[in-house]
N, CA, C and O atoms as a GROMACS GRO file, in nm:
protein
  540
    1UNK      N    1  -8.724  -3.868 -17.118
    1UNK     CA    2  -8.680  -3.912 -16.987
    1UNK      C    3  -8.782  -4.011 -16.933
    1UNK      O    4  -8.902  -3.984 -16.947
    2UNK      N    5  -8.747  -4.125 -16.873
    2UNK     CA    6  -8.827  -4.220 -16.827
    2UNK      C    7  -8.902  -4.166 -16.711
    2UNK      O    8  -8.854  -4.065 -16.659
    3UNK      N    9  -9.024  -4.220 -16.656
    3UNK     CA   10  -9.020  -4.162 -16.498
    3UNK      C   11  -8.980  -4.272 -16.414
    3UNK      O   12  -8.979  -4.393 -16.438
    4UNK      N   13  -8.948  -4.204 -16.310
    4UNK     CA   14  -8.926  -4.306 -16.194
    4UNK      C   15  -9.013  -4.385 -16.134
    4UNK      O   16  -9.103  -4.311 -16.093
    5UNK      N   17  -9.041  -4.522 -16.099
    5UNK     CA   18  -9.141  -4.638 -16.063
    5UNK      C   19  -9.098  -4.634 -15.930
    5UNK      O   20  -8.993  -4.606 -15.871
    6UNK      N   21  -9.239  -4.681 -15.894
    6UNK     CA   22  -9.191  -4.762 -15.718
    6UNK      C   23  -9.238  -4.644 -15.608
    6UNK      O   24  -9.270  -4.681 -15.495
    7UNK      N   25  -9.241  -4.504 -15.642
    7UNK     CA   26  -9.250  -4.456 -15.553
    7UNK      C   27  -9.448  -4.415 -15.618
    7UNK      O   28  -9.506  -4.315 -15.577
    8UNK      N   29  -9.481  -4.464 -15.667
    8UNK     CA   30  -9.592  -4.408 -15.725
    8UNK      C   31  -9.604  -4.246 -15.809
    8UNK      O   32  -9.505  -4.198 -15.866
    9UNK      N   33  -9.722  -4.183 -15.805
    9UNK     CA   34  -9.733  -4.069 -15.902
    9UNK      C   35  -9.700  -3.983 -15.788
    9UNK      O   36  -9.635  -3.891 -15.837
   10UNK      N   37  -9.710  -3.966 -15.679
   10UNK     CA   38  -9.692  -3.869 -15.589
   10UNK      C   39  -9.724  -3.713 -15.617
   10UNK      O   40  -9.795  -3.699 -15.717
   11UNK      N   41  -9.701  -3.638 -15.578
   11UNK     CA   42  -9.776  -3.487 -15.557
   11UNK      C   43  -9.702  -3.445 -15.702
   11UNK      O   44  -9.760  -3.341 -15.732
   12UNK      N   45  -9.610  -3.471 -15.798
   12UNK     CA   46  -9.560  -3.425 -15.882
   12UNK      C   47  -9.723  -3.412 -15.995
   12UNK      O   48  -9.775  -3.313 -16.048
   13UNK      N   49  -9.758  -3.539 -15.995
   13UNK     CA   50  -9.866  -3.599 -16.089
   13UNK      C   51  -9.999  -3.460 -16.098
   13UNK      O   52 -10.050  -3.425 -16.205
   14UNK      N   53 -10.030  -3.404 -15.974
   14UNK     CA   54 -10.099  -3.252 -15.984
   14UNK      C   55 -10.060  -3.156 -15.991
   14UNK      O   56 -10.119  -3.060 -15.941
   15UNK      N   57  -9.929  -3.144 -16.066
   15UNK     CA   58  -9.873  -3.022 -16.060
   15UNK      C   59  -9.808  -3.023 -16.188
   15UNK      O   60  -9.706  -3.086 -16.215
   16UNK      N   61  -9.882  -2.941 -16.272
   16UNK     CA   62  -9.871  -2.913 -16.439
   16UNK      C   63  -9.715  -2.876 -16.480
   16UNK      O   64  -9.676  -2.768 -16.435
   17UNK      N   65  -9.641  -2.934 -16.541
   17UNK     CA   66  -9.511  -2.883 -16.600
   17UNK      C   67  -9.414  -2.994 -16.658
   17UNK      O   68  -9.467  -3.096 -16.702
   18UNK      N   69  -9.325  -2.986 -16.662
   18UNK     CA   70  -9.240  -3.070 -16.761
   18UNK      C   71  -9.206  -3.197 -16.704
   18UNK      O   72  -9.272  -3.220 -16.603
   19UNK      N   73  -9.113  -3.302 -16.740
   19UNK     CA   74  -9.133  -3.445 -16.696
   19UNK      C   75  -9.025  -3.399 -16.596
   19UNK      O   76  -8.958  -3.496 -16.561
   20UNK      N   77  -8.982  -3.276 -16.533
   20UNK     CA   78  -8.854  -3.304 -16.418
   20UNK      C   79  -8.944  -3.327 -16.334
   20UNK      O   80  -8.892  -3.400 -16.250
   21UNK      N   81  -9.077  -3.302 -16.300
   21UNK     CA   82  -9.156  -3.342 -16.182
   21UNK      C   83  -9.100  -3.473 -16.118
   21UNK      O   84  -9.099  -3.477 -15.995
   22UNK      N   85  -9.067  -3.552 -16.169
   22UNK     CA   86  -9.060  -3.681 -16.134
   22UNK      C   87  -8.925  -3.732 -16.051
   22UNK      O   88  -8.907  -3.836 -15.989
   23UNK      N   89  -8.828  -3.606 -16.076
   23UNK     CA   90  -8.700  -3.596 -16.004
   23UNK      C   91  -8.750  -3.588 -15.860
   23UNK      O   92  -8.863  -3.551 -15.832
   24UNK      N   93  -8.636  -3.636 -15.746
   24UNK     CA   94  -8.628  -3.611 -15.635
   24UNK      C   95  -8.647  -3.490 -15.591
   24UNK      O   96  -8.652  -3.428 -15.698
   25UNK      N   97  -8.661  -3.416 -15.511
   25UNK     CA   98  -8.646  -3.308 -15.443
   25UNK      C   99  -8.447  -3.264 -15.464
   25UNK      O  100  -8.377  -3.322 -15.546
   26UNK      N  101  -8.396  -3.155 -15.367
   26UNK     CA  102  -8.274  -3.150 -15.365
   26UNK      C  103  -8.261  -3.207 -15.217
   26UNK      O  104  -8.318  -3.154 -15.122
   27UNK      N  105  -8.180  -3.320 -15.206
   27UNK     CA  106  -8.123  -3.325 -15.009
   27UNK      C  107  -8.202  -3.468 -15.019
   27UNK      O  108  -8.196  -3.528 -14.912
   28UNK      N  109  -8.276  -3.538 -15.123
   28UNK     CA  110  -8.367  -3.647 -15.112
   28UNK      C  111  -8.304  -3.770 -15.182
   28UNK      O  112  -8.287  -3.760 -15.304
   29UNK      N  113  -8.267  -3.887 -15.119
   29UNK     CA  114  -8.233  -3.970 -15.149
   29UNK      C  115  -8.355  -4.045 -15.165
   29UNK      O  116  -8.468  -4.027 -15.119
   30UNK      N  117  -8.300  -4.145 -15.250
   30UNK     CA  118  -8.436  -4.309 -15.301
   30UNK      C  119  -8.391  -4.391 -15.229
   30UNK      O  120  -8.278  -4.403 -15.278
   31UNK      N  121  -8.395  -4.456 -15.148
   31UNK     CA  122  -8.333  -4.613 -15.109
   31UNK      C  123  -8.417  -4.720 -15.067
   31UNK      O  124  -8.523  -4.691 -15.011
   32UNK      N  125  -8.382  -4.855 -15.087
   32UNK     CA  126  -8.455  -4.949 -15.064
   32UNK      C  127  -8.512  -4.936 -14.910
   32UNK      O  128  -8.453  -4.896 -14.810
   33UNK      N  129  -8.634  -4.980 -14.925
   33UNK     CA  130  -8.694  -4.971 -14.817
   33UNK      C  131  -8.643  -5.110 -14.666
   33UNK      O  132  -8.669  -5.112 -14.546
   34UNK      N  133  -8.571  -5.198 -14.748
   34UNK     CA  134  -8.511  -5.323 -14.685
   34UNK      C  135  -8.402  -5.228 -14.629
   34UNK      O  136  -8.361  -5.276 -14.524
   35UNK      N  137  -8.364  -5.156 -14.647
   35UNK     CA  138  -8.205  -5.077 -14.588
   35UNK      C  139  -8.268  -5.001 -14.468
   35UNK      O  140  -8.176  -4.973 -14.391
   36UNK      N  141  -8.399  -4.952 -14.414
   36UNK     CA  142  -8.436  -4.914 -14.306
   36UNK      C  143  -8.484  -4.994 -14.222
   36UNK      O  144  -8.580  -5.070 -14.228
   37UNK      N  145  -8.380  -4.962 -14.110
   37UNK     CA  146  -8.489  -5.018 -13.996
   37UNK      C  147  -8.561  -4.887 -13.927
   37UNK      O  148  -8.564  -4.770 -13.964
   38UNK      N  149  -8.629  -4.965 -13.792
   38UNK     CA  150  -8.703  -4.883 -13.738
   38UNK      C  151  -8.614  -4.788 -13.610
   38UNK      O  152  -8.503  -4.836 -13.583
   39UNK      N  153  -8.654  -4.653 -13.526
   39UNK     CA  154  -8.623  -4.583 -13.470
   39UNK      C  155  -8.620  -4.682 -13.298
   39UNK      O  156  -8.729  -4.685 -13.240
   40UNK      N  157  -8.505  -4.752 -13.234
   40UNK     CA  158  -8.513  -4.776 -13.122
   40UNK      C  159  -8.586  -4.737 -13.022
   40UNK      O  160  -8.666  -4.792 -12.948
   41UNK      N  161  -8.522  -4.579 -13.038
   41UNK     CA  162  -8.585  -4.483 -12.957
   41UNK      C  163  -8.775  -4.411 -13.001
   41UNK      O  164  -8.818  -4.301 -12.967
   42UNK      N  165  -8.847  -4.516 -13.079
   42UNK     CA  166  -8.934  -4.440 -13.127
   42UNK      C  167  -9.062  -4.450 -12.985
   42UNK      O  168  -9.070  -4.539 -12.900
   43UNK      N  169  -9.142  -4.336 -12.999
   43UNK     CA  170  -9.179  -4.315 -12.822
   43UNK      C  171  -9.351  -4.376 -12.886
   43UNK      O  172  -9.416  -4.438 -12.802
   44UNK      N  173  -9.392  -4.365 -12.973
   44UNK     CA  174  -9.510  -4.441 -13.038
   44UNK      C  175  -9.528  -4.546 -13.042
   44UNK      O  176  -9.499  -4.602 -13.147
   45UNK      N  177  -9.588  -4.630 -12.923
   45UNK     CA  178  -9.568  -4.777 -12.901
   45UNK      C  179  -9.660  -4.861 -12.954
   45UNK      O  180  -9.625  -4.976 -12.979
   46UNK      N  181  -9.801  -4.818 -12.981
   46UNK     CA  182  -9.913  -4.848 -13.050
   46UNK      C  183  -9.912  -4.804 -13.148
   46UNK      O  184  -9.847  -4.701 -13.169
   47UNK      N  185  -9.996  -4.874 -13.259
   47UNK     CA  186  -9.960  -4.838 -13.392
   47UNK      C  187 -10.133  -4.855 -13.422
   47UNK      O  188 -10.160  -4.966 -13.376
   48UNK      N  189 -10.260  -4.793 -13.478
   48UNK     CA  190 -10.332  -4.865 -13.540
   48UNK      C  191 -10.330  -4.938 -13.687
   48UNK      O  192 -10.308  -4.893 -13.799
   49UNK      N  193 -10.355  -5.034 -13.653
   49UNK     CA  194 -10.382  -5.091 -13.805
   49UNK      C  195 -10.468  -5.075 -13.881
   49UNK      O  196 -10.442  -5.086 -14.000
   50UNK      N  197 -10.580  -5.049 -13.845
   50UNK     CA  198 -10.671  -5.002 -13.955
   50UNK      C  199 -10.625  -4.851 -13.974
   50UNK      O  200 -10.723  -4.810 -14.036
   51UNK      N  201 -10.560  -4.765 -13.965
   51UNK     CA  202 -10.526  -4.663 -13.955
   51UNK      C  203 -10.386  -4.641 -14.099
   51UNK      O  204 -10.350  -4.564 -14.187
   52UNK      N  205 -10.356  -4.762 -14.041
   52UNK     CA  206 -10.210  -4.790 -14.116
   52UNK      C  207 -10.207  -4.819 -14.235
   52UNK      O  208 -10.125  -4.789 -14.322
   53UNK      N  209 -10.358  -4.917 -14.239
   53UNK     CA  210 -10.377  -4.984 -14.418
   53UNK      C  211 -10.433  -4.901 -14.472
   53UNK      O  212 -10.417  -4.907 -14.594
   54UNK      N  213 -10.529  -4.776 -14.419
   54UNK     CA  214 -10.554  -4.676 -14.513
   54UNK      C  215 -10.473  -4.586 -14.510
   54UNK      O  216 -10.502  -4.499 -14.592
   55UNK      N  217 -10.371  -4.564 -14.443
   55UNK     CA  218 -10.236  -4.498 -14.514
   55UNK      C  219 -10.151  -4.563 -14.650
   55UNK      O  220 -10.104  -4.502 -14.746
   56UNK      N  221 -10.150  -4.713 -14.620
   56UNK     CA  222 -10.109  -4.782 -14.742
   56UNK      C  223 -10.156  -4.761 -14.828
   56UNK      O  224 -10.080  -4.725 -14.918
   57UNK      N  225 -10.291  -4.765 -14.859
   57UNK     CA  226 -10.378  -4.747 -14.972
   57UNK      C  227 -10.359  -4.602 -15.028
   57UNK      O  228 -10.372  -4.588 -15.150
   58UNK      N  229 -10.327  -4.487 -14.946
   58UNK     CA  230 -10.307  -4.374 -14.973
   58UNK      C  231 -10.172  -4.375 -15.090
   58UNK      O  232 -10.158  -4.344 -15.208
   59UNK      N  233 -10.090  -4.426 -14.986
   59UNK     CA  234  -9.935  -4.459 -15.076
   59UNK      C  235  -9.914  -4.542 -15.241
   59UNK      O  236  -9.874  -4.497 -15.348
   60UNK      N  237  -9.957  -4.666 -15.207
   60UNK     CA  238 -10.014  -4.720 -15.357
   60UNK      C  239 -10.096  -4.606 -15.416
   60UNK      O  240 -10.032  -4.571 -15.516
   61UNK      N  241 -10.180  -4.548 -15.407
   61UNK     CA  242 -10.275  -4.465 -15.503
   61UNK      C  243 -10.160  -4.356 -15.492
   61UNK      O  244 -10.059  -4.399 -15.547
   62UNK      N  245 -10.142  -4.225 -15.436
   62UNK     CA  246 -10.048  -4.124 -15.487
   62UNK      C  247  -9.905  -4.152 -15.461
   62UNK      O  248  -9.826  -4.080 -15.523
   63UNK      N  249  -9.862  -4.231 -15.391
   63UNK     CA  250  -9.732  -4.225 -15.315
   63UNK      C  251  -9.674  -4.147 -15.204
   63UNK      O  252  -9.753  -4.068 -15.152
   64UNK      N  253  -9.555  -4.150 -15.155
   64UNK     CA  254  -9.452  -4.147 -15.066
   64UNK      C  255  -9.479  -4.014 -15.040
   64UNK      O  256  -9.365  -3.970 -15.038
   65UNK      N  257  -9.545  -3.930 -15.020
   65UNK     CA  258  -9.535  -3.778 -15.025
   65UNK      C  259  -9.420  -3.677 -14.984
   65UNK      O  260  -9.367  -3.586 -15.047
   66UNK      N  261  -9.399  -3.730 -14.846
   66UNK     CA  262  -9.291  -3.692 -14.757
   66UNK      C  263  -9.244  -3.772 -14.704
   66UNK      O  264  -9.293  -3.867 -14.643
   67UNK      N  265  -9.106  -3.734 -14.729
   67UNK     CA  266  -8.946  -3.790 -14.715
   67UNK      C  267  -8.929  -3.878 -14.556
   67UNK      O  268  -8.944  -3.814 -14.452
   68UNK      N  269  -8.906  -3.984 -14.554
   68UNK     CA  270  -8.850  -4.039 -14.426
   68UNK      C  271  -8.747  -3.984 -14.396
   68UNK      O  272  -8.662  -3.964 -14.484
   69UNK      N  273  -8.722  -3.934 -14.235
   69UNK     CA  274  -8.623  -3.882 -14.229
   69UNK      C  275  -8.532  -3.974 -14.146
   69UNK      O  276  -8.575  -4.054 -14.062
   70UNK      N  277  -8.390  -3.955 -14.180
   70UNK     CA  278  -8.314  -4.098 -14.102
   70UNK      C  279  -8.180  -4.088 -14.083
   70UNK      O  280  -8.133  -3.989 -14.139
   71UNK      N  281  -8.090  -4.167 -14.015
   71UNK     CA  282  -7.972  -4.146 -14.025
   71UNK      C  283  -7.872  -4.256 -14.065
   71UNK      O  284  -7.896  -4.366 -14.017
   72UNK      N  285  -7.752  -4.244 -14.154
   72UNK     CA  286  -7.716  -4.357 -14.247
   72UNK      C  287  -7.544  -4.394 -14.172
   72UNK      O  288  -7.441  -4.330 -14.154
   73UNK      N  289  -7.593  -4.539 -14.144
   73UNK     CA  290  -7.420  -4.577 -14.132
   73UNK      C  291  -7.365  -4.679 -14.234
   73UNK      O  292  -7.450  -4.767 -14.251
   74UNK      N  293  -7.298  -4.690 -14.278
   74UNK     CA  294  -7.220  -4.781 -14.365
   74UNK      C  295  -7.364  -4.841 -14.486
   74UNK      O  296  -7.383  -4.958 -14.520
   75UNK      N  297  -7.454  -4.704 -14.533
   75UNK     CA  298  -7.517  -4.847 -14.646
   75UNK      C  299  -7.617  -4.881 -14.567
   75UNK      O  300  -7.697  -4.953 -14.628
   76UNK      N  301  -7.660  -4.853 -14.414
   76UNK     CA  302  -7.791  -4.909 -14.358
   76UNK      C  303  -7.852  -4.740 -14.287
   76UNK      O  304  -7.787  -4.636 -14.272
   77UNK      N  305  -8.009  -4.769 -14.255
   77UNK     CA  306  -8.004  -4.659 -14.254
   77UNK      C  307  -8.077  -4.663 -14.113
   77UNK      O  308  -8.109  -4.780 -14.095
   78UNK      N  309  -8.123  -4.572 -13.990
   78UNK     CA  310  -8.190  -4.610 -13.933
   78UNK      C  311  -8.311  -4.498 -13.928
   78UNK      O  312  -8.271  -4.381 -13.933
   79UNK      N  313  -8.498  -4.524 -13.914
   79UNK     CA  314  -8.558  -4.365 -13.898
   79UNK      C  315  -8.550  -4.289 -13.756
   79UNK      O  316  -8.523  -4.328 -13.643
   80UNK      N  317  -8.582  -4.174 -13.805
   80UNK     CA  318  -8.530  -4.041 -13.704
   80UNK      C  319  -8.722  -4.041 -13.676
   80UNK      O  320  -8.780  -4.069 -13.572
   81UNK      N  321  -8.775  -4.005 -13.792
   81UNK     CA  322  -8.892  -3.985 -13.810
   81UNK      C  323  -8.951  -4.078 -13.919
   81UNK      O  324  -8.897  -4.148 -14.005
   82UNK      N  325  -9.093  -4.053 -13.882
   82UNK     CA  326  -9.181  -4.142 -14.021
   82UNK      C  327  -9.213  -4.299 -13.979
   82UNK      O  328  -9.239  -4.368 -14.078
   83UNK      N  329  -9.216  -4.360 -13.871
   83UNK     CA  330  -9.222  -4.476 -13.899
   83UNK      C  331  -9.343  -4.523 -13.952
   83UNK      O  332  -9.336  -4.615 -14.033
   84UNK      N  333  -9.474  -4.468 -13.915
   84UNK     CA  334  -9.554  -4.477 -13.962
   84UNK      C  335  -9.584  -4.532 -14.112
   84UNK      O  336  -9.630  -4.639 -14.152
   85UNK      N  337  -9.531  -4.395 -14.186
   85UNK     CA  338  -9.533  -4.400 -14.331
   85UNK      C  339  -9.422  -4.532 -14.383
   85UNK      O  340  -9.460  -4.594 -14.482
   86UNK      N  341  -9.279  -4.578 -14.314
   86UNK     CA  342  -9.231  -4.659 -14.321
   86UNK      C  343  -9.313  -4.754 -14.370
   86UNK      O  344  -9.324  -4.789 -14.487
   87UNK      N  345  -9.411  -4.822 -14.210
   87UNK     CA  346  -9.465  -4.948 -14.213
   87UNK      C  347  -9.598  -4.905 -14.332
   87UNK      O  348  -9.660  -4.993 -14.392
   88UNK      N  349  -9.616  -4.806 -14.342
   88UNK     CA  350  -9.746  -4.823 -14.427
   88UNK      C  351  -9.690  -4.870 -14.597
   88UNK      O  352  -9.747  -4.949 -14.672
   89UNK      N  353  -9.559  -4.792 -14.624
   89UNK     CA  354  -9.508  -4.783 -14.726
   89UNK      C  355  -9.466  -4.972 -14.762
   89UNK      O  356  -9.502  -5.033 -14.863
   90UNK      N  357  -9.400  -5.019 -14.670
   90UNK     CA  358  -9.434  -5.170 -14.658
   90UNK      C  359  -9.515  -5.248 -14.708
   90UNK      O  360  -9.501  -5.323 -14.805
   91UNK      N  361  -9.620  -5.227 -14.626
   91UNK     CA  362  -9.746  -5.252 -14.655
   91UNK      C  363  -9.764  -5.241 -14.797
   91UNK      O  364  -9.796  -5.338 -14.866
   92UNK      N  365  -9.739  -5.106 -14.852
   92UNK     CA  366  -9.852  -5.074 -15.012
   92UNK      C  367  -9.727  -5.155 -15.114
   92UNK      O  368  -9.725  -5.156 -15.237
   93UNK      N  369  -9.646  -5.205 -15.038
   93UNK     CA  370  -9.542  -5.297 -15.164
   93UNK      C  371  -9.408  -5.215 -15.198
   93UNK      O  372  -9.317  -5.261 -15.266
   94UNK      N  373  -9.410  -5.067 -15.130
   94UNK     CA  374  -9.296  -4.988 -15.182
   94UNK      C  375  -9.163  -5.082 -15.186
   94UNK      O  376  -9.142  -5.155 -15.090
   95UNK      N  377  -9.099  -5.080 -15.267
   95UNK     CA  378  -8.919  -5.130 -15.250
   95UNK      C  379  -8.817  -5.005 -15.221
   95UNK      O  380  -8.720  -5.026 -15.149
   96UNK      N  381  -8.837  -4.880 -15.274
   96UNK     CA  382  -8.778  -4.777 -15.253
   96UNK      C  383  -8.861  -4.682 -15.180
   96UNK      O  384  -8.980  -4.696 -15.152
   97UNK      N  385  -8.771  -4.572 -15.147
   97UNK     CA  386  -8.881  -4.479 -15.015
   97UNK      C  387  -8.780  -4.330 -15.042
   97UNK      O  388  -8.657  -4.329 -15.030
   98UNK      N  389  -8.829  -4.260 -15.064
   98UNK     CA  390  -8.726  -4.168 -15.023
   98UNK      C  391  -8.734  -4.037 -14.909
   98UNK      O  392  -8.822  -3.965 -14.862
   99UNK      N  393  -8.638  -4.050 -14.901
   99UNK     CA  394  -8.551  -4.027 -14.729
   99UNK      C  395  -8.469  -3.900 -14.733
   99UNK      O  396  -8.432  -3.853 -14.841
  100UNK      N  397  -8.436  -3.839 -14.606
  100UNK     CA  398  -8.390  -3.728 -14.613
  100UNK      C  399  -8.263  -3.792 -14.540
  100UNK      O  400  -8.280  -3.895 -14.476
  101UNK      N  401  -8.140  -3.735 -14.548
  101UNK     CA  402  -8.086  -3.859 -14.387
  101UNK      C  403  -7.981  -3.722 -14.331
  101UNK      O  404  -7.903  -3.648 -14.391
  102UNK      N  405  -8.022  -3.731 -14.200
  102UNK     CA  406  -7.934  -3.660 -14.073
  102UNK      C  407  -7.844  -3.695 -14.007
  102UNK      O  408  -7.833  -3.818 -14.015
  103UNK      N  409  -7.771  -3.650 -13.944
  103UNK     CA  410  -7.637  -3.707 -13.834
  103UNK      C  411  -7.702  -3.646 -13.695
  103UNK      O  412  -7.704  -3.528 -13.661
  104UNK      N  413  -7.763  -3.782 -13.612
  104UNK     CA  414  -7.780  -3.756 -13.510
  104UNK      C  415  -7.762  -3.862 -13.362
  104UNK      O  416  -7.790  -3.981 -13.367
  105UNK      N  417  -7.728  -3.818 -13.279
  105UNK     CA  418  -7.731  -3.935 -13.161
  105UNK      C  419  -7.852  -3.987 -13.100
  105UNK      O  420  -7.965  -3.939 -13.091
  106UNK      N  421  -7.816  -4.068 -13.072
  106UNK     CA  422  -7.932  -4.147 -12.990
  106UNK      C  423  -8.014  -4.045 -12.916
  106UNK      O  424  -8.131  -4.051 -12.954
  107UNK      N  425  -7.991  -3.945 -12.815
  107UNK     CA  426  -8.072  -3.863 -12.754
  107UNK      C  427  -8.150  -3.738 -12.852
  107UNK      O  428  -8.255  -3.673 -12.847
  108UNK      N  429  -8.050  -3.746 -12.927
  108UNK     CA  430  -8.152  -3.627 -13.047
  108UNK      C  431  -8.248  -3.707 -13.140
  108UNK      O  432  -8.351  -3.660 -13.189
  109UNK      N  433  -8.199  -3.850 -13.162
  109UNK     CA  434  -8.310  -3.928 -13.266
  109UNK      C  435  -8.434  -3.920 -13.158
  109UNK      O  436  -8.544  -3.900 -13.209
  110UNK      N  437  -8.429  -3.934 -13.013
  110UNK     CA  438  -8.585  -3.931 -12.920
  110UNK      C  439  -8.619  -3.845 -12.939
  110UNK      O  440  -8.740  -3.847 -12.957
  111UNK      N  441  -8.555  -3.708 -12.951
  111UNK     CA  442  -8.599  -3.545 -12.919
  111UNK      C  443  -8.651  -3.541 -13.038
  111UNK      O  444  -8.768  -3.502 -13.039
  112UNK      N  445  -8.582  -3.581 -13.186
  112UNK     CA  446  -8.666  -3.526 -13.282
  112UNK      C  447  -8.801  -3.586 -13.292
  112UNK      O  448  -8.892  -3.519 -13.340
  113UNK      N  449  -8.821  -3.711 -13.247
  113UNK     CA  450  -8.926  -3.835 -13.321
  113UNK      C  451  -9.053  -3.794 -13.175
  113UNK      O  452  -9.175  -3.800 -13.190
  114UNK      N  453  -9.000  -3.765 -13.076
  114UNK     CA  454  -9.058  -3.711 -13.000
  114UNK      C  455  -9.170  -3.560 -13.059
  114UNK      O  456  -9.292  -3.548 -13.074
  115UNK      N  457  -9.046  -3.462 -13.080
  115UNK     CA  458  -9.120  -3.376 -13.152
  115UNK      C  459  -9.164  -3.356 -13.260
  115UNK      O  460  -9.195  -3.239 -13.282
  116UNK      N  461  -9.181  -3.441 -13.352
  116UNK     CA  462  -9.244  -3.494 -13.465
  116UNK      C  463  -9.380  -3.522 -13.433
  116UNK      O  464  -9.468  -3.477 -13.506
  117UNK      N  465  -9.408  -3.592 -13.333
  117UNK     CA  466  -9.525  -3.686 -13.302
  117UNK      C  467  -9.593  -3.557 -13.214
  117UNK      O  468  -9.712  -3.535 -13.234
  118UNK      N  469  -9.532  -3.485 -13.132
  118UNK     CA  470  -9.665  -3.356 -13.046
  118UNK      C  471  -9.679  -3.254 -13.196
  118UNK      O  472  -9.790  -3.202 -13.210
  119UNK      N  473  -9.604  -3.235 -13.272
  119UNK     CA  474  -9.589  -3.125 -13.298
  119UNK      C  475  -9.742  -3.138 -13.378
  119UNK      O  476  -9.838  -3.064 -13.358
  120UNK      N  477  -9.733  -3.255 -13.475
  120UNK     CA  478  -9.862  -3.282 -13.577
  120UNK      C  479  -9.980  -3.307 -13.499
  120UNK      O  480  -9.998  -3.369 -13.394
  121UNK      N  481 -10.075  -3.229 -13.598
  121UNK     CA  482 -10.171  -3.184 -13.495
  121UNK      C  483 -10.292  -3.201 -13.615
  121UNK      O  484 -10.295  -3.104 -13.691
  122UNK      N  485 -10.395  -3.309 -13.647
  122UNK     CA  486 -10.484  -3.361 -13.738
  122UNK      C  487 -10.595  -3.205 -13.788
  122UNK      O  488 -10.631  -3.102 -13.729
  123UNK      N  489 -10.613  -3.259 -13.914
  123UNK     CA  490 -10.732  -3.175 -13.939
  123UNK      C  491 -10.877  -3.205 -13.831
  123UNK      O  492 -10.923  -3.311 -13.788
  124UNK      N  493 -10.915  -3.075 -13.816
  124UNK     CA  494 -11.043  -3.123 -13.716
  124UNK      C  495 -11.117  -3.137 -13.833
  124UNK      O  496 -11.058  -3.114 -13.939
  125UNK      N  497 -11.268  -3.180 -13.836
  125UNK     CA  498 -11.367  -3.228 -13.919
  125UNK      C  499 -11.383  -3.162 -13.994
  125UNK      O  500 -11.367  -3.199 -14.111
  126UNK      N  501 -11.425  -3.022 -13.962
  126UNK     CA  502 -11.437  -2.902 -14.071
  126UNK      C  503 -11.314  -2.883 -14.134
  126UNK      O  504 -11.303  -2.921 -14.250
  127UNK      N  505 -11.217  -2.830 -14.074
  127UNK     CA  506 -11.095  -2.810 -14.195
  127UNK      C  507 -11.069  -2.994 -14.306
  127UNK      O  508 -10.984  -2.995 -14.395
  128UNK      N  509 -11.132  -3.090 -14.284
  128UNK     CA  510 -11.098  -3.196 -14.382
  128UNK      C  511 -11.234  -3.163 -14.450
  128UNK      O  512 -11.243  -3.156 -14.572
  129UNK      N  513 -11.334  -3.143 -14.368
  129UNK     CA  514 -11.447  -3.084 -14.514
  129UNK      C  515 -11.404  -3.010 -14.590
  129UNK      O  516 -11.394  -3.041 -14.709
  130UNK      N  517 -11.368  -2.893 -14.541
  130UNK     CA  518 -11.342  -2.795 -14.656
  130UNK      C  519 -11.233  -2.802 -14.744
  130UNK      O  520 -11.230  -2.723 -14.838
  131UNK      N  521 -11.138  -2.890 -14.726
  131UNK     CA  522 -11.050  -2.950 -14.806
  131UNK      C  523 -11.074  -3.017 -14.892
  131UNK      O  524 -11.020  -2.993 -15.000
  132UNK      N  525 -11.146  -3.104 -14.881
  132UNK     CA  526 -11.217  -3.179 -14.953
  132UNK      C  527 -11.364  -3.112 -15.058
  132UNK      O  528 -11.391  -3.147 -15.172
  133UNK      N  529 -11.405  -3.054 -15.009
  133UNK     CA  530 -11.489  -2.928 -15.124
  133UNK      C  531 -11.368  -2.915 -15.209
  133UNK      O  532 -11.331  -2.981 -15.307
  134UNK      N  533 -11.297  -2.782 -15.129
  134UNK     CA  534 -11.193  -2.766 -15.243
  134UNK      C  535 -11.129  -2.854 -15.351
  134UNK      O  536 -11.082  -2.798 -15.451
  135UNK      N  537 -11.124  -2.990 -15.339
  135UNK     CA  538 -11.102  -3.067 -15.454
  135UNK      C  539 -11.199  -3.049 -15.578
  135UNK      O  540 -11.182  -3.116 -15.680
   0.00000   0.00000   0.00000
């Protein structure tokens, strides 16, 4: 079986077992990254950039980890969540991205992307040390 390109080695690549690693998830579509736009309603108005290109760099080196999530009309798609990883994924050259996609309205695409953005909550210093030991 060939593997799949474009999305990089992603989390499959540390995890010992047969070449299905390289399959999608179940519920996970691939699609060109030109077929997304961005969330109208997205409430994240600043973006850092230096923030952003070492997310890119993250993406080129392992890949796409987690799924953009989005909602699809006719063949276009728009994000619910993720823009971030979107524009970073951009950035690292991705052509494909893969995406989870939902049916939602305009007031639930704010509510989710809204609660996407309080909900994540960064490693403080010590828990990324000790993560990083653990490697």
């Amino acid at each position: 079986m060939t593997k799949k390109r474009g999305l990089g080695r992603g989390l499959g690549a540390l995890i010992p077992g047969d070449d299905s690693s390289s399959d999608t998830p179940q519920g996970v579509r691939v699609v060109p990254i030109d077929a997304i736009q961005p969330n109208p309603h997205q409430p994240r108005s600043v973006m850092d950039e230096t923030k952003l290109a070492e997310l890119a760099a993250s993406i080129r080196e392992h890949g796409l980890i987690q799924p953009l999530i989005v909602t699809e009309d006719k063949g276009q798609y728009t994000l619910i969540a993720g823009e971030r990883r979107w524009r970073a994924s951009r950035l690292a050259g991705l052509r494909e991205v893969p995406v989870v996609v939902k049916e939602a309205t305009p007031q639930a695409m704010l509510e989710l992307a809204i609660i996407e953005n309080v909900q994540r909550a960064d490693l403080n210093a010590l828990e990324e040390a000790l993560a990083y030991r653990q490697l």
